[in-house]
N, C-alpha and C positions, 0 to 999 in steps of 0.2 A: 843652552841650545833648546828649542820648540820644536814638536815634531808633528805635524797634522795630517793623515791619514782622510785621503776620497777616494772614490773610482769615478772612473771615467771610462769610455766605448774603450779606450786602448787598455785599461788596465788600471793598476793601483796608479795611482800620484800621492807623493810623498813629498810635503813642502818643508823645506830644514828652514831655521831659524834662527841667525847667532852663527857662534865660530865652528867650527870642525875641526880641531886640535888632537894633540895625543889624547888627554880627557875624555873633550866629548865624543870621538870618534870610535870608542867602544860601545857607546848607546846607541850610534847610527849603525854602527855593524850589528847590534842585537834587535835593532828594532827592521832593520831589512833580515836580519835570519829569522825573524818571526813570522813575517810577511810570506814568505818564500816557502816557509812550514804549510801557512794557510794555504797553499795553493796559486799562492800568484806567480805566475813568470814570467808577464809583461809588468814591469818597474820603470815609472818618472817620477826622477827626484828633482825637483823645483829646488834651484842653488840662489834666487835674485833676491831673498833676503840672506844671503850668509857673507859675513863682511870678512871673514878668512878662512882660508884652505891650509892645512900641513901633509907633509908628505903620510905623515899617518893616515888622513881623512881621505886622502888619493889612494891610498891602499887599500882602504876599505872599498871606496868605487869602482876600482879594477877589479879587485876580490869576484864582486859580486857580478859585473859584465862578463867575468869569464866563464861564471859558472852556471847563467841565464841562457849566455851564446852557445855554451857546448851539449846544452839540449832541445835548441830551437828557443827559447826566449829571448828577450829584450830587455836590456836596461841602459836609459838614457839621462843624462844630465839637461835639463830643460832651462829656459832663462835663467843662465848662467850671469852673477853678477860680475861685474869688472875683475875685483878680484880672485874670483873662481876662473873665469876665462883665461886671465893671465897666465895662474899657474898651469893651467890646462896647455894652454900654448907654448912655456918653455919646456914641461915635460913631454914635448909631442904626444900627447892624449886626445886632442883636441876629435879629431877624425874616430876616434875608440867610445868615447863617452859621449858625446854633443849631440843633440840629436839635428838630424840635417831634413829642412823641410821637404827635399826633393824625395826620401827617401820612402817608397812607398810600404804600409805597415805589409805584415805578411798574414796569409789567408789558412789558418789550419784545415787541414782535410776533415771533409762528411765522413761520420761512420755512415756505415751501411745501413743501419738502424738502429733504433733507440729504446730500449727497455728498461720500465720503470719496475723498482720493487718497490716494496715496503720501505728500505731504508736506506737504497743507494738506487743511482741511475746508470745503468749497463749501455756504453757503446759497444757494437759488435761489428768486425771488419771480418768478414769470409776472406780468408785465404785457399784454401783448399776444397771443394767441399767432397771429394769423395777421399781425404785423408784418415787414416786411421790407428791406434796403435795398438801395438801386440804388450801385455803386460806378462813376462816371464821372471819367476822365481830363479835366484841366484843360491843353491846352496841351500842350506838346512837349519833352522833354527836350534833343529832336538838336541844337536850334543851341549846346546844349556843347561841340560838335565846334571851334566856330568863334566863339563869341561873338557868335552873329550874330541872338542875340535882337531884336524890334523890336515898336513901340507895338501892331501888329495881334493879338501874341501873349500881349498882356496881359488878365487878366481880372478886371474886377469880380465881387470876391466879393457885394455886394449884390444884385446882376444873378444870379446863378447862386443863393442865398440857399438854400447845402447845410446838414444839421444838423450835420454836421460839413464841413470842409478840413483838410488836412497838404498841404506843401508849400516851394517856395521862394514867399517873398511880402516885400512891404516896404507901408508905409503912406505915404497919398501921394494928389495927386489923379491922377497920370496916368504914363505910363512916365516922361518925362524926369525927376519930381519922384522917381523910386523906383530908378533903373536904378544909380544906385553906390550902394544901400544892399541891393538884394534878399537876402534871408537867409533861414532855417529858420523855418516858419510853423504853429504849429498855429489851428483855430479852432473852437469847440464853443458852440453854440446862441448865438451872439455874441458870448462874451467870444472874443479874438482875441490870442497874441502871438505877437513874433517877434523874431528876433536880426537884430539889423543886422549887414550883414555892411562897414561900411564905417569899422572901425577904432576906432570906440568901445569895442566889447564890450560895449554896457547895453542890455539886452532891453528892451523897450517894449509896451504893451498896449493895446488898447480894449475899452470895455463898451457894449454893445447891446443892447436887450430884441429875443431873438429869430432875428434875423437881423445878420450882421458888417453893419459899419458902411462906408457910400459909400467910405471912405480906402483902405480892404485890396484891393490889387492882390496878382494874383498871374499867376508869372511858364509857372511847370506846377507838375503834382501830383492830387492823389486828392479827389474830394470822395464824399460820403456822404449819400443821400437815404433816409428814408423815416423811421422810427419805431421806438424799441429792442421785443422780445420779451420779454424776461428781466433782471433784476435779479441779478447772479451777485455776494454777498460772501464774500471767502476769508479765512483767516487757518491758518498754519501751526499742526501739531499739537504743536510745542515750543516754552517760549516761547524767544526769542534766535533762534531758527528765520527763513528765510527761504525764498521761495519765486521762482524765474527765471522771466523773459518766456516761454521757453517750455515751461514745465511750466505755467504758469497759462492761456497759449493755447492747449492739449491739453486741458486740466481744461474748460475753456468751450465748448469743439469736441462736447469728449466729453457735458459733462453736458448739453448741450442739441441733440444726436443733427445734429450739421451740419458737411460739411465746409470752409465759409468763411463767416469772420464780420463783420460792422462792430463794432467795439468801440470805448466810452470810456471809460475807468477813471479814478480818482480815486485813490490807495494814498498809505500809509506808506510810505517806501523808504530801502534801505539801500543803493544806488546804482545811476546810469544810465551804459549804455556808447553811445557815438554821436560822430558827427560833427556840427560846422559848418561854415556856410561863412566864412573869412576874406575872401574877397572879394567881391562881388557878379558874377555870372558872366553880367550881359545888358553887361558891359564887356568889347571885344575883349582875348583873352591873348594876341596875338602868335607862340603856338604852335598847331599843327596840332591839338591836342588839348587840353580845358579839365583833366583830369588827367596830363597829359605829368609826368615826372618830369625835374626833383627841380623844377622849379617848382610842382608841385601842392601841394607846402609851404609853400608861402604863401597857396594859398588855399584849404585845406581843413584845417581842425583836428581830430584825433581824440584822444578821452580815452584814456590812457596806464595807467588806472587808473579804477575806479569816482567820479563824479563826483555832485554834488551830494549827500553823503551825509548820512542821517539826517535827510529830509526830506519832503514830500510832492509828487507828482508828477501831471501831467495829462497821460495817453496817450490818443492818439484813433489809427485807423489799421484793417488791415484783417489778415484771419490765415486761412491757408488750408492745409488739406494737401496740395498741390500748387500749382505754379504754374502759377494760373488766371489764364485769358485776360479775366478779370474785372478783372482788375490791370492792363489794359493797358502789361505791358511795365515797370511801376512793381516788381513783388513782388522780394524779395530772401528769400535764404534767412536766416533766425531762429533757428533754433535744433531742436532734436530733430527732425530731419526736414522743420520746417513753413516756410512761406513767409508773407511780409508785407510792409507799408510803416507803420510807424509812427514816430508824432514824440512828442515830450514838452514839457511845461512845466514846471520845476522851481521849486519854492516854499519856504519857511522852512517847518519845522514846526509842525504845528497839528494839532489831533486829529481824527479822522474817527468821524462818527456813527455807532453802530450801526444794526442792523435794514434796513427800507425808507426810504432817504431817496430826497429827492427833486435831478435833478441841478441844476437854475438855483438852486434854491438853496446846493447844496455850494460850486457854481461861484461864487457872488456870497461868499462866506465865504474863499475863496482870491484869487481876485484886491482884494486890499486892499493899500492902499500898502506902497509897502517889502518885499513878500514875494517878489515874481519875480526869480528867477535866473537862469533861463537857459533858451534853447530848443534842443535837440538831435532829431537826426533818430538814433533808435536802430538799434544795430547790434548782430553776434555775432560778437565776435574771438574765431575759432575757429584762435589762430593756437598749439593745444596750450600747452607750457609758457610760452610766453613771447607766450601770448594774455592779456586781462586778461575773456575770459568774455561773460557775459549782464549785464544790467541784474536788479536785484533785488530784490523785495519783501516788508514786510514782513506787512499786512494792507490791504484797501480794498474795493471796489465799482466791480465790472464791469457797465458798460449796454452789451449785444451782440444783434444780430438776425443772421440769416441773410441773405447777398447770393441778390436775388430772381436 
């Protein structure tokens, strides 16, 4: 099998070659997951050189139609040869894959305007604009000193019912039910996860219409009240290109005229740098300090290297050009000058919508079985050569308002 790669006004076109068999039908599913990486989401695949179809090579074609359709893209079968038609028509496919001349293409929506940086190009869609949010501290980091966390200082997340949290948190009805597992927590309009930090290593989740669910205790950390401003989607101006946490948190500062932002992003990423917790830290260390050395190596894990790569990520979290008193004491320094506290959720790859989407819906398209990997509280090992850098991305959609 031959695989020839053009574009055209509509999109890629991908003309096959030869048979599509159990065989070669793994190369065409690799060579459309590549595609689909790069950023295409309109897909034709040219069939009128391929002289057989197997139900394998139909699986892969639907694979891929499902998964173009259920974020606004396209993917059609074009001059389909006799025997690509055929099978098409006895497995009633015909009307799913075929592309029908009558059918007129579809029109993605204008952003509002268009802002160019240095290394990527910013669409930006106002939604709100005198929205704003309020950045309130959850709880107290001090008792790190001593372990001397206790049930007074735990906080329902339902009770506090922010649009966003980041933070340490475990799920649980009550502290005794959570105190050796508390771990790295993100939570966005109620989907909720968080890494245990009690020796399993397997992120865990809950879904919620709205607000986190009565379980999600949390132990301190950042929450987020009010309503996003702006719709910010970026995507670098080369493709293979990436673009760092903080060049994208300067690009969002900059194009929406604010010096601290609540941001929740959604991105392609080519990987995140951060810490977790290995141990639950509301359990006494026996040392005068919860990162005393060399025992903090056991209970703090840092990536050594870019971590969940070539995947999709969910950052919520705050970004500021100074370290504002808004941060209560939470902001760390980020990168190019700027300050913040953000957390991620890392997930399996999956394509991200173009244009204006919407986020409960993105959010319910990522949390689906089997795709969570892992929760990290991002950093910037700025430690020169033998630092491993920024967290990185490749393209997504930033929802950010101004802290009132």
């Amino acid at each position: 099998m031959e695989l020839t790669r053009t574009t055209n006004e509509h999109g890629l076109l991908m003309l096959v070659e030869g048979r599509i068999d159990s065989y070669w039908s793994d190369h065409l599913d690799a060579a459309l997951d590549d595609a689909v990486r790069e950023g295409h989401h309109r897909i034709e695949v040219d069939c009128e050189k391929v002289g057989f179809i197997s139900s394998a090579g139909i699986g892969v074609l639907m694979k891929h139609q499902k998964e173009l359709a259920r974020i606004g893209g396209a993917f059609v079968v074009i001059n389909a040869s006799r025997p690509v038609a055929t099978v098409l028509r006895i497995t009633k496919l015909s009307d799913l894959l075929l592309a029908h001349p009558s059918a007129a293409p579809q029109v993605a929506a204008r952003a509002a305007r268009v802002v160019e940086t240095d290394a990527a190009t910013l669409e930006i869609f106002d939604l709100d604009a005198h929205a704003r949010f309020d950045c309130r501290a959850l709880g107290s980091a001090a008792p790190l000193l001593d372990g001397g966390f206790d049930p007074q200082q735990c906080v329902s997340l339902a009770q506090v019912a922010p649009r966003f949290a980041i933070g340490v948190g475990a799920f649980g009805e009550n502290f005794e039910e959570c105190q050796g597992r508390f771990g790295e927590l993100i939570s966005v309009a109620g989907a909720t996860a968080y890494q245990p930090a009690d020796g399993t290593n397997v992120p865990d989740y809950l879904l919620m219409q709205g607000t986190p669910g009565t379980d999600a205790r949390m132990l301190y950390g950042l929450s987020g009240h009010g309503a996003f401003a702006q719709l910010v989607r970026f995507e670098p101006h080369a493709r293979g290109a990436t673009v760092t946490l903080s060049h994208l948190a300067e690009a969002c500062l900059a194009a929406t005229g604010h010096d601290a932002l609540g941001l929740v992003m959604v991105a392609e990423t080519e990987g995140l740098i951060g810490a977790s917790l290995r141990r639950s830290p509301a359990q006494p260390t026996g040392d005068a300090d919860f990162f005393s050395h060399p025992s903090v190596r056991t209970r703090l894990s840092f990536t050594p290297a870019r971590s969940f790569p070539h995947g999709v990520s969910l950052v919520a979290g705050f970004v500021s050009r100074g370290d504002s008193p808004k941060g209560h004491g939470q902001f760390r320094p980020i990168g190019g000058g700027l300050f913040g506290h953000l957390h991620a959720a890392a997930f399996r790859f999956q394509p991200i919508q173009r244009g204006a989407i919407d986020l409960q819906d993105t959010l319910a398209r990522l949390f689906e079985p089997n795709q969570l990997q892992g929760v990290v509280h991002l950093l910037n090992d700025d430690r020169g050569a033998t630092g491993a850098g920024e967290s990185e991305f490749i393209r997504g959609a930033c929802w950010v308002a101004p802290l009132a």
